[in-house]
C-alpha positions in Angstrom: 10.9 6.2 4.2 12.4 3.8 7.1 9.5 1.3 6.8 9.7 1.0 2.8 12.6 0.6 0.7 12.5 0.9 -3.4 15.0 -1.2 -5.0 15.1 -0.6 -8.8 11.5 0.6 -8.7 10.3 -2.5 -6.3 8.8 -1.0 -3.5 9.6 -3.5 -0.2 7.8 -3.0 2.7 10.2 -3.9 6.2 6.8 -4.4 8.5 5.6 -7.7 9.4 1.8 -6.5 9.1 -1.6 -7.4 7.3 -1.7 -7.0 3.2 -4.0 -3.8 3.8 -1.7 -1.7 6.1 1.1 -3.2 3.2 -1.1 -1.9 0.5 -1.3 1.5 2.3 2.4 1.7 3.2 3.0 1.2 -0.1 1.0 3.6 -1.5 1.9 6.3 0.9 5.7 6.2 -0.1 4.4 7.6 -3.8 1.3 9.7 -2.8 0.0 11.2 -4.2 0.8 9.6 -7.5 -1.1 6.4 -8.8 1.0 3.1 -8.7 -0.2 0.5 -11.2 -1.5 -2.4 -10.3 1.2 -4.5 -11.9 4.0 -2.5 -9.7 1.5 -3.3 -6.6 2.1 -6.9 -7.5 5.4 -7.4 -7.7 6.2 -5.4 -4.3 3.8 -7.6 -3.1 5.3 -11.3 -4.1 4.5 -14.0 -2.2 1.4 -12.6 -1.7 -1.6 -14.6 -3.5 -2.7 -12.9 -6.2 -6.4 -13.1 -5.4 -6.1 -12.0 -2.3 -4.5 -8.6 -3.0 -7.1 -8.3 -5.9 -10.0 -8.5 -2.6 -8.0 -6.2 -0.3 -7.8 -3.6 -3.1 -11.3 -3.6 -3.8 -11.9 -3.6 0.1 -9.8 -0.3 0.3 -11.2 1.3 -2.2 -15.0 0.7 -1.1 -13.8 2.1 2.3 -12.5 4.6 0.5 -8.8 4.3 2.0 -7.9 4.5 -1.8 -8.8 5.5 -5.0 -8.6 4.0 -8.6 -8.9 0.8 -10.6 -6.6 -2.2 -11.9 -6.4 0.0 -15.6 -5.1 3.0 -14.3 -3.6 2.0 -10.7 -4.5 3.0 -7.4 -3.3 6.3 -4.6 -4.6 7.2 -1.3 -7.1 9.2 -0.8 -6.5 11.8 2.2 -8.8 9.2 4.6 -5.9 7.0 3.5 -3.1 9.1 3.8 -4.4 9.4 7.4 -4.1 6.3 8.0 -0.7 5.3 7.0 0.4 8.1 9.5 -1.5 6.1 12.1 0.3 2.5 10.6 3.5 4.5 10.8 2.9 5.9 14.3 2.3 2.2 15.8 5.2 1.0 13.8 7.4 3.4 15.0 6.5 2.6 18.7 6.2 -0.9 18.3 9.9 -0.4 17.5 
């Protein structure tokens, strides 16, 4: 993915963009699997801790993904969708 490298299972989004289009980037590079909420936090550092627990909660009541902080969290299709679109004004942004 040229917008998300992992490095030794940290995934490290190269996109100087909101938390939510992060969360979603994020999420797309392992979609359709779940990614706990503990690796969402650490490829999210520097990001407050509150905040991403918010944004989560905001995605998944607009059902951009699905899950909880016990089992982790994955895109739904809606989602999916949208990181396309993130990745499409990325990529011409460029």
């Amino acid at each position: 993915d040229e917008f998300v490298e992992n490095i030794d299972g940290v995934l490290l989004v190269h996109a100087n963009v909101s938390i939510e289009d992060e969360i979603t980037l994020l999420l797309r590079s392992r979609y359709p699997d779940y990614v706990p909420l503990a690796a969402i936090k650490t490829s999210l550092v520097g990001r407050h801790s509150g905040t991403l627990g918010n944004r989560l909660r905001e995605l998944v009541s607009k059902k951009i993904l699905f899950g909880d902080p016990k089992h982790g969290y994955r895109l739904t299709q809606l989602g999916a969708k949208n990181a396309g679109e993130i990745r499409l004004r990325l990529a011409m942004a460029a």
